[in-house]
Backbone as CSV, one residue per row, in Angstrom:
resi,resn,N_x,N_y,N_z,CA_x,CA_y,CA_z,C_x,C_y,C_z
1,UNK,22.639,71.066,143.633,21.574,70.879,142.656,21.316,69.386,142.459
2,UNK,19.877,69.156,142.656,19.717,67.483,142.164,19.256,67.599,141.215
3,UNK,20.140,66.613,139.932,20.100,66.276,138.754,19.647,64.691,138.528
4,UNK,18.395,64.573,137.711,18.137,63.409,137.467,18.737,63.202,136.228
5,UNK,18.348,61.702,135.846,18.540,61.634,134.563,16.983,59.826,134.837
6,UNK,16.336,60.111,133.715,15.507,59.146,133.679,15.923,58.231,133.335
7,UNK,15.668,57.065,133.700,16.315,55.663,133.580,15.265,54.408,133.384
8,UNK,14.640,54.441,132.140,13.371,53.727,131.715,14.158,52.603,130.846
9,UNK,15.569,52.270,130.758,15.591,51.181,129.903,15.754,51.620,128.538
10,UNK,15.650,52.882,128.027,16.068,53.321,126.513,16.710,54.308,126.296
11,UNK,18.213,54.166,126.807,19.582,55.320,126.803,20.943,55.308,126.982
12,UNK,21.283,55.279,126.285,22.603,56.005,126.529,22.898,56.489,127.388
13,UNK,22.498,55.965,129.042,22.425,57.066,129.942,23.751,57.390,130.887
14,UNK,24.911,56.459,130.391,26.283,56.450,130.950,27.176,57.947,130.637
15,UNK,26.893,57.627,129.014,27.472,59.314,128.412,26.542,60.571,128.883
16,UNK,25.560,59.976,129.243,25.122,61.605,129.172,25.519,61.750,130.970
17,UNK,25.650,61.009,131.922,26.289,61.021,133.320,27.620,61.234,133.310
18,UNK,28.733,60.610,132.705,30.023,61.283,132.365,29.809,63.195,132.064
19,UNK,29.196,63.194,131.042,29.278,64.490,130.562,28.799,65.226,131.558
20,UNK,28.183,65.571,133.077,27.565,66.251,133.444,29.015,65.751,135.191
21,UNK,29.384,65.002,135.063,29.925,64.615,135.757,31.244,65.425,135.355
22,UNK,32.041,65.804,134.599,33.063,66.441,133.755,32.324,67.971,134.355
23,UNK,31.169,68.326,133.968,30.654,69.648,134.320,30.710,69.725,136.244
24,UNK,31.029,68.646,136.881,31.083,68.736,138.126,29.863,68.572,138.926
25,UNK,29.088,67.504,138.375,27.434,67.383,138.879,27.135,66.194,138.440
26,UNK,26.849,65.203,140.152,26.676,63.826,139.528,25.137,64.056,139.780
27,UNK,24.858,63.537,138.818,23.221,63.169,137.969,23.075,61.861,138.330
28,UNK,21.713,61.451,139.423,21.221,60.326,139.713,20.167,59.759,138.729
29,UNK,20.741,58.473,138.215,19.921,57.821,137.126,18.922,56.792,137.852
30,UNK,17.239,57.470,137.482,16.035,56.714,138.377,15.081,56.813,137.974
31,UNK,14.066,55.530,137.805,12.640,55.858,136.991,11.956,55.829,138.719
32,UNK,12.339,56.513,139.374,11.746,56.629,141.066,10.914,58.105,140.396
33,UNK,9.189,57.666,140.530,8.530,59.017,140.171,8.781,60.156,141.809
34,UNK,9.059,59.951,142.949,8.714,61.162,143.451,10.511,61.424,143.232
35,UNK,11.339,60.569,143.454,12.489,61.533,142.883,12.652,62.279,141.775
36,UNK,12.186,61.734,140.528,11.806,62.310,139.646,11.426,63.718,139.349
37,UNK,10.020,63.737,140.423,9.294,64.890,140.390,9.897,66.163,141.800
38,UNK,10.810,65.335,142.554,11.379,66.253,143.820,13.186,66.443,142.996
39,UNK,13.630,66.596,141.847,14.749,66.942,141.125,14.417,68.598,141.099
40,UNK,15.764,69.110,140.973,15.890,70.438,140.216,15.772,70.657,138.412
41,UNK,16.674,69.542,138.286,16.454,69.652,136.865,16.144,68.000,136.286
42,UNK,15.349,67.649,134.958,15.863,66.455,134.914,16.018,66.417,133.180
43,UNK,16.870,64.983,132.942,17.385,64.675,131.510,16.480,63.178,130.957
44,UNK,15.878,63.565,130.484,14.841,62.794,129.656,15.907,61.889,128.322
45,UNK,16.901,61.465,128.083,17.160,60.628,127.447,16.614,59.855,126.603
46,UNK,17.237,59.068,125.300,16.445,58.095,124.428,17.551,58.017,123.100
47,UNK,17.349,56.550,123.354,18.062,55.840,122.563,17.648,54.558,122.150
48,UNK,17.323,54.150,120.457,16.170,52.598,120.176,15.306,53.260,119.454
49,UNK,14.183,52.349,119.686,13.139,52.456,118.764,11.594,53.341,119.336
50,UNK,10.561,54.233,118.901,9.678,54.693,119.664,8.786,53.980,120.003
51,UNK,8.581,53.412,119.323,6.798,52.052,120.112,7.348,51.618,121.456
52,UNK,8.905,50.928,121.333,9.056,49.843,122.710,9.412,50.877,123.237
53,UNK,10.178,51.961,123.349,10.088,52.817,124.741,9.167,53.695,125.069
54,UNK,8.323,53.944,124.098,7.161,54.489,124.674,6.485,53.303,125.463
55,UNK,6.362,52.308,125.324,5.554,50.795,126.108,6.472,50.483,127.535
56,UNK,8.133,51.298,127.624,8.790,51.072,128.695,8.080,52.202,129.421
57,UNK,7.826,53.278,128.673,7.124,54.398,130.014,6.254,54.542,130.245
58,UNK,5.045,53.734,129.206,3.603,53.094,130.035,3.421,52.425,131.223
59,UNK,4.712,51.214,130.924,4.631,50.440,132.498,4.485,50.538,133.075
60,UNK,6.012,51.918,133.375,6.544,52.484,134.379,5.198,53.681,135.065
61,UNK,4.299,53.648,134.475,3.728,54.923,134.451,4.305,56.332,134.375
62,UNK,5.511,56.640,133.555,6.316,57.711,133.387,6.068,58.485,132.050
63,UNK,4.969,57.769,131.426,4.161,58.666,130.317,3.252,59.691,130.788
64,UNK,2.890,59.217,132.136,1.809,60.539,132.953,2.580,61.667,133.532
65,UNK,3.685,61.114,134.526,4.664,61.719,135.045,5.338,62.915,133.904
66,UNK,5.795,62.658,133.324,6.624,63.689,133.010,5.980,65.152,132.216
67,UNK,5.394,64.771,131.376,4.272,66.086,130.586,3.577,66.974,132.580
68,UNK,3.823,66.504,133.106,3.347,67.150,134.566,4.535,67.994,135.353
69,UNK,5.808,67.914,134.804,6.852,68.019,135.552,6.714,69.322,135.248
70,UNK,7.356,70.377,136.565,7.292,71.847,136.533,8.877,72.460,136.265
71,UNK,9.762,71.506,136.623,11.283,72.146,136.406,11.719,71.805,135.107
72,UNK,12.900,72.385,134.546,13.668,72.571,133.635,13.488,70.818,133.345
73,UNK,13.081,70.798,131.940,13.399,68.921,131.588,13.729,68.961,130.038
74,UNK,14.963,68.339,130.077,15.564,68.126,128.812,15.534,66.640,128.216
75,UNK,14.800,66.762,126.934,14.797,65.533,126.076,15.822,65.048,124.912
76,UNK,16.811,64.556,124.911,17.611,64.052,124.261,17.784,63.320,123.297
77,UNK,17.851,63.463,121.544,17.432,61.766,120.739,15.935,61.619,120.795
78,UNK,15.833,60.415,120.949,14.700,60.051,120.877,14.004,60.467,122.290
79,UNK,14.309,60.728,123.104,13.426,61.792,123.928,13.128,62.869,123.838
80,UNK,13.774,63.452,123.332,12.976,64.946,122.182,11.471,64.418,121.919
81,UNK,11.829,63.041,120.830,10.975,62.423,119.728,9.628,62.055,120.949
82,UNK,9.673,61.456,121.579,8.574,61.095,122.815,7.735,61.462,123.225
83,UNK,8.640,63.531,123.288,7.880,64.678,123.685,6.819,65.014,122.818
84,UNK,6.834,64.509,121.752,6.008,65.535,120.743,4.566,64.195,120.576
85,UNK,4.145,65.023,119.642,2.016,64.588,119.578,2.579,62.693,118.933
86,UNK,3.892,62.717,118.038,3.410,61.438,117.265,4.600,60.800,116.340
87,UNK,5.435,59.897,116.414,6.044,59.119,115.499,5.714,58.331,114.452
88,UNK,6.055,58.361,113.063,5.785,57.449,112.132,7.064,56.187,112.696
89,UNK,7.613,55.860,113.603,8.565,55.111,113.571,7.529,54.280,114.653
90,UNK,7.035,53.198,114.195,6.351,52.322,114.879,5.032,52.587,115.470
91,UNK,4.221,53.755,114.328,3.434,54.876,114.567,2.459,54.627,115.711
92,UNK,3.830,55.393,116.655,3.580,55.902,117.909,3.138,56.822,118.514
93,UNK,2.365,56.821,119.981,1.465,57.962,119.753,2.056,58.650,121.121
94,UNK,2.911,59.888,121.026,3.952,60.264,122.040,3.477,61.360,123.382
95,UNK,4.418,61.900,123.763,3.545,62.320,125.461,3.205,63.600,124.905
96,UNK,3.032,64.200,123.703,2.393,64.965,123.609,1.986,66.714,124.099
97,UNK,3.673,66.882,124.884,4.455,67.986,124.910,4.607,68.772,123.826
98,UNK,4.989,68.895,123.558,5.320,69.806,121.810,4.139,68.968,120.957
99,UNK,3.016,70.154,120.266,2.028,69.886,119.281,2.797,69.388,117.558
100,UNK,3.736,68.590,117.745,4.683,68.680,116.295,4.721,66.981,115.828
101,UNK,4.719,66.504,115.058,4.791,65.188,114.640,6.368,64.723,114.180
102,UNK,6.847,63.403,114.186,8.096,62.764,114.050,7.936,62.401,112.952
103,UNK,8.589,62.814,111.679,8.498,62.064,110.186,9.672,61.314,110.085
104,UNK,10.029,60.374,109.005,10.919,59.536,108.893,11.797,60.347,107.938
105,UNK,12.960,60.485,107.476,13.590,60.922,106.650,13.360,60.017,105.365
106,UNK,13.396,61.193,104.166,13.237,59.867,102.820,14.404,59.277,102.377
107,UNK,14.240,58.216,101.766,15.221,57.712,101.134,15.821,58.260,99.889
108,UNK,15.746,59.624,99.677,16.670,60.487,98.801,18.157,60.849,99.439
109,UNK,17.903,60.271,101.178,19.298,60.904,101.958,19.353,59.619,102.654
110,UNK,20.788,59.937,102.699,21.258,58.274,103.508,20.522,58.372,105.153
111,UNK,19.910,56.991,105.540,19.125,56.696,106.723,19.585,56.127,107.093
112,UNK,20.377,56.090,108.567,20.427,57.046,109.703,20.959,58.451,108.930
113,UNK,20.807,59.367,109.715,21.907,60.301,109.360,23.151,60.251,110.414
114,UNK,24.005,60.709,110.499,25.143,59.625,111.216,26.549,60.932,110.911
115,UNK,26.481,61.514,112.738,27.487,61.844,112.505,27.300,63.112,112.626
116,UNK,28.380,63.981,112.200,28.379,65.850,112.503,27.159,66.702,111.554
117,UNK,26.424,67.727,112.208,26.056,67.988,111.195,25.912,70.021,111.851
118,UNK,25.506,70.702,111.112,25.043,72.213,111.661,24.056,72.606,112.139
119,UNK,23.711,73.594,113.279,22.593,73.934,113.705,22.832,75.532,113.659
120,UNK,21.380,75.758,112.880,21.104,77.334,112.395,19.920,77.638,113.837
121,UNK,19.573,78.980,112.755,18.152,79.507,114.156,17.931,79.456,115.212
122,UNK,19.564,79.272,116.000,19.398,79.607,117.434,18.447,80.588,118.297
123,UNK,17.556,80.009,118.670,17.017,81.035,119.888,16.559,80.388,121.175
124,UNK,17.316,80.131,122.377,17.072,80.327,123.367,17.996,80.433,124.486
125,UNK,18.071,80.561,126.144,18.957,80.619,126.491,20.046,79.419,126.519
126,UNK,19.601,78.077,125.888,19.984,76.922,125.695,21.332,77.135,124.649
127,UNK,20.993,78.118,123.913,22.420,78.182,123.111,22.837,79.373,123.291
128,UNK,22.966,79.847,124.713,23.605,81.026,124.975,25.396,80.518,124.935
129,UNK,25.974,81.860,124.228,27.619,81.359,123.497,27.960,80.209,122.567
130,UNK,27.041,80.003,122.075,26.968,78.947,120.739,26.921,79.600,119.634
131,UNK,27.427,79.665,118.857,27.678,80.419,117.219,26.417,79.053,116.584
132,UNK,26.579,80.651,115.795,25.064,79.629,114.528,25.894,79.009,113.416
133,UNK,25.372,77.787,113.284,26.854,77.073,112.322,27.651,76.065,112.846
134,UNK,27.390,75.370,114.274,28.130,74.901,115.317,27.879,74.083,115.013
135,UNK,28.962,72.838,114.757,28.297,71.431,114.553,28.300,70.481,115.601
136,UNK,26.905,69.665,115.704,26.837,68.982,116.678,26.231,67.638,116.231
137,UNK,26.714,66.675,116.993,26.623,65.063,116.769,25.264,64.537,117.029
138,UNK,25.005,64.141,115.574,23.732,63.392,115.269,23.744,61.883,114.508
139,UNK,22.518,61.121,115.622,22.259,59.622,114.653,20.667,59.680,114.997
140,UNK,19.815,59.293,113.824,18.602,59.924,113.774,18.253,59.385,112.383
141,UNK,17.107,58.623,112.122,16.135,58.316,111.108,15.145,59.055,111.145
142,UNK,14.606,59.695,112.116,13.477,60.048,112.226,13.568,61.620,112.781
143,UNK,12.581,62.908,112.263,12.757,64.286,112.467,11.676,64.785,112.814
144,UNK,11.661,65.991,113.921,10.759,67.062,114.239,10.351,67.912,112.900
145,UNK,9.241,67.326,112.219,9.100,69.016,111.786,9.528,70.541,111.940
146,UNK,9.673,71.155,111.455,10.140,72.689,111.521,8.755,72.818,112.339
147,UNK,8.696,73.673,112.855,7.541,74.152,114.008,7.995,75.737,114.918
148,UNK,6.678,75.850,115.531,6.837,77.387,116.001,7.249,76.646,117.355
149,UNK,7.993,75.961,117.804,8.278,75.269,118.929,10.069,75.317,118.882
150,UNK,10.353,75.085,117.541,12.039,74.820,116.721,13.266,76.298,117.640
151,UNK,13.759,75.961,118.371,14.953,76.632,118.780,16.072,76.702,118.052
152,UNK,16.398,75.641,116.915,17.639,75.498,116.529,16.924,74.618,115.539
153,UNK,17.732,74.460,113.864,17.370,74.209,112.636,18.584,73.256,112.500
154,UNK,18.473,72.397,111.212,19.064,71.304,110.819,18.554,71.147,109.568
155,UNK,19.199,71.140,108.299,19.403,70.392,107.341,19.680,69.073,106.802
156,UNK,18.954,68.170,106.630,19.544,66.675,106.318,18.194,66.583,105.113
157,UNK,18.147,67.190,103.932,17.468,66.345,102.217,16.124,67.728,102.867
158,UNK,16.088,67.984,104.388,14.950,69.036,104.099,15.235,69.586,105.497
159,UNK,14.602,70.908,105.822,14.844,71.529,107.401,14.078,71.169,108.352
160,UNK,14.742,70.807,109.141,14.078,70.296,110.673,14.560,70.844,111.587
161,UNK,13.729,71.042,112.769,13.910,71.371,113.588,14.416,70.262,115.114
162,UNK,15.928,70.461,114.951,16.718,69.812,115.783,17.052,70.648,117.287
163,UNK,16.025,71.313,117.852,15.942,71.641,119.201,14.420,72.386,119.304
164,UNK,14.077,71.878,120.248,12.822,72.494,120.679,12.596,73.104,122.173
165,UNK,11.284,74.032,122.045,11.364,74.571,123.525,9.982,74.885,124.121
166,UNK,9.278,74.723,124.826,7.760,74.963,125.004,8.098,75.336,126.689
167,UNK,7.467,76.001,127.043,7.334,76.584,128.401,8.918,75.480,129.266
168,UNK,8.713,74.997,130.328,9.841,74.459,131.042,10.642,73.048,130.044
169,UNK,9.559,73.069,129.097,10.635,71.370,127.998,11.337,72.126,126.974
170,UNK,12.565,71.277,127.043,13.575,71.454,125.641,13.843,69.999,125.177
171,UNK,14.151,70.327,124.135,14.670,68.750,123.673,15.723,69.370,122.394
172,UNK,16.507,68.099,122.446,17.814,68.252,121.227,17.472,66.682,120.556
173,UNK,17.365,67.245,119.370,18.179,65.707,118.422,18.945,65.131,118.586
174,UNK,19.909,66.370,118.332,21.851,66.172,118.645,21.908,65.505,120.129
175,UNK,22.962,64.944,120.239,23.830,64.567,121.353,24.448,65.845,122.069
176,UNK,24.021,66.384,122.793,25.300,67.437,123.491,26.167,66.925,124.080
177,UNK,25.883,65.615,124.710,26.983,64.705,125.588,27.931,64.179,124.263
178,UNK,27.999,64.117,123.434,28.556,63.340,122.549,29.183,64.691,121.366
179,UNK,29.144,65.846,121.894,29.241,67.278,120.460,30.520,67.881,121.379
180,UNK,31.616,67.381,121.767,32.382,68.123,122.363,32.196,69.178,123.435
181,UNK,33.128,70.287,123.472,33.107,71.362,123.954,32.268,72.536,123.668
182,UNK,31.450,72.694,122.502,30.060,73.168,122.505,28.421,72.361,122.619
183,UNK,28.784,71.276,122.806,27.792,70.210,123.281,27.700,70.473,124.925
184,UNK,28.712,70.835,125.484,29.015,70.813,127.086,28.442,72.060,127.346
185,UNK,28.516,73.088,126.873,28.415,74.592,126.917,26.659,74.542,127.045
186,UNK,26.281,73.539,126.326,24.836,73.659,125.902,24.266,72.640,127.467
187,UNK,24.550,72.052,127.723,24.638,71.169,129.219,24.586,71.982,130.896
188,UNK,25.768,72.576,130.196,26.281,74.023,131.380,24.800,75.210,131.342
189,UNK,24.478,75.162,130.035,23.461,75.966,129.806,22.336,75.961,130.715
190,UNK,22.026,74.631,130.329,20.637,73.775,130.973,20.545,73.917,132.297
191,UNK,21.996,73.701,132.879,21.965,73.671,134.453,22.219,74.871,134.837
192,UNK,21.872,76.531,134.080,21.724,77.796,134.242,20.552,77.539,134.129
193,UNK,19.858,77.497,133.825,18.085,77.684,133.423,17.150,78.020,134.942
């Protein structure tokens, strides 16, 4: 199986190659569009701020590229955030995958949120053998709306939707590379799809 992982300059993209590497599958990290688009699966990553990496995948021309991609593509963090119509975090205007907007969390709850938290409303094969209630590792100022798109729910001052799913895109808030042994399960998942 060829596993990408996109490599635009805004990721964490070491952990999420360990973690898939542990699953027994080295994942080539490349903003190369026909490798890109000739992958089995690929990992959309993001980590920073949304204006400057959305302006890293203008460059690259990888804002056209990917909303085009036909295989399994997983958005991670702030690549979830990318996918969707729009960020208030440097109000950015995103690739427009998922019809859902990025709000900022208020300052009634501590910003970042930072750290373990629960995911309810599992539905897809993405959390096949995942219990509802599973906590998984989040750092995040900024949230998906709840939406008819939401695979998996999150609580932090209001409910969001911390996994999404639209025809071949998923995206997580959470870290699965970073959520242990049900973070991995959810990885293992992906590379069932």
């Amino acid at each position: 199986m060829k596993l990408v992982i996109i490599d635009y300059g805004a990721g964490n993209i070491k952990s999420i190659q360990f973690a898939f590497k542990r699953l027994g599958v080295d994942a080539v990290l490349t903003n190369n569009v026909a490798e890109i688009q000739n992958a089995d699966k690929v990992i959309f990553p993001g980590v920073g701020e949304a204006s400057s990496a959305m302006q890293k995948l203008r460059e690259s021309g990888l804002d056209k590229v990917i909303p085009t991609l036909k295989q399994p593509v997983l958005g991670i963090c702030l690549g979830m955030q990318l996918m969707c119509n729009s960020s208030e975090e440097g109000d950015t205007k995103g690739l427009g995958i998922f019809e859902v907007d990025i709000k900022r969390f208020s300052n009634e709850v501590k910003v970042p949120q930072m750290g373990w938290n629960t995911i309810t409303d599992l539905k897809s094969e993405l959390f096949k053998g995942i219990k509802e209630d599973e906590y998984m590792y989040l750092v995040h100022s900024f949230y998906a709306e709840d939406c008819e798109y939401a695979i998996a729910s999150t609580e932090y001052g209001v409910k969001y939707a911390t996994a999404l799913h639209k025809d071949n895109f998923y995206g997580t808030q959470f870290h699965p590379e970073k959520s242990g042994v049900e973070g991995e399960k959810i990885l293992k998942n992906f590379l069932a799809l």
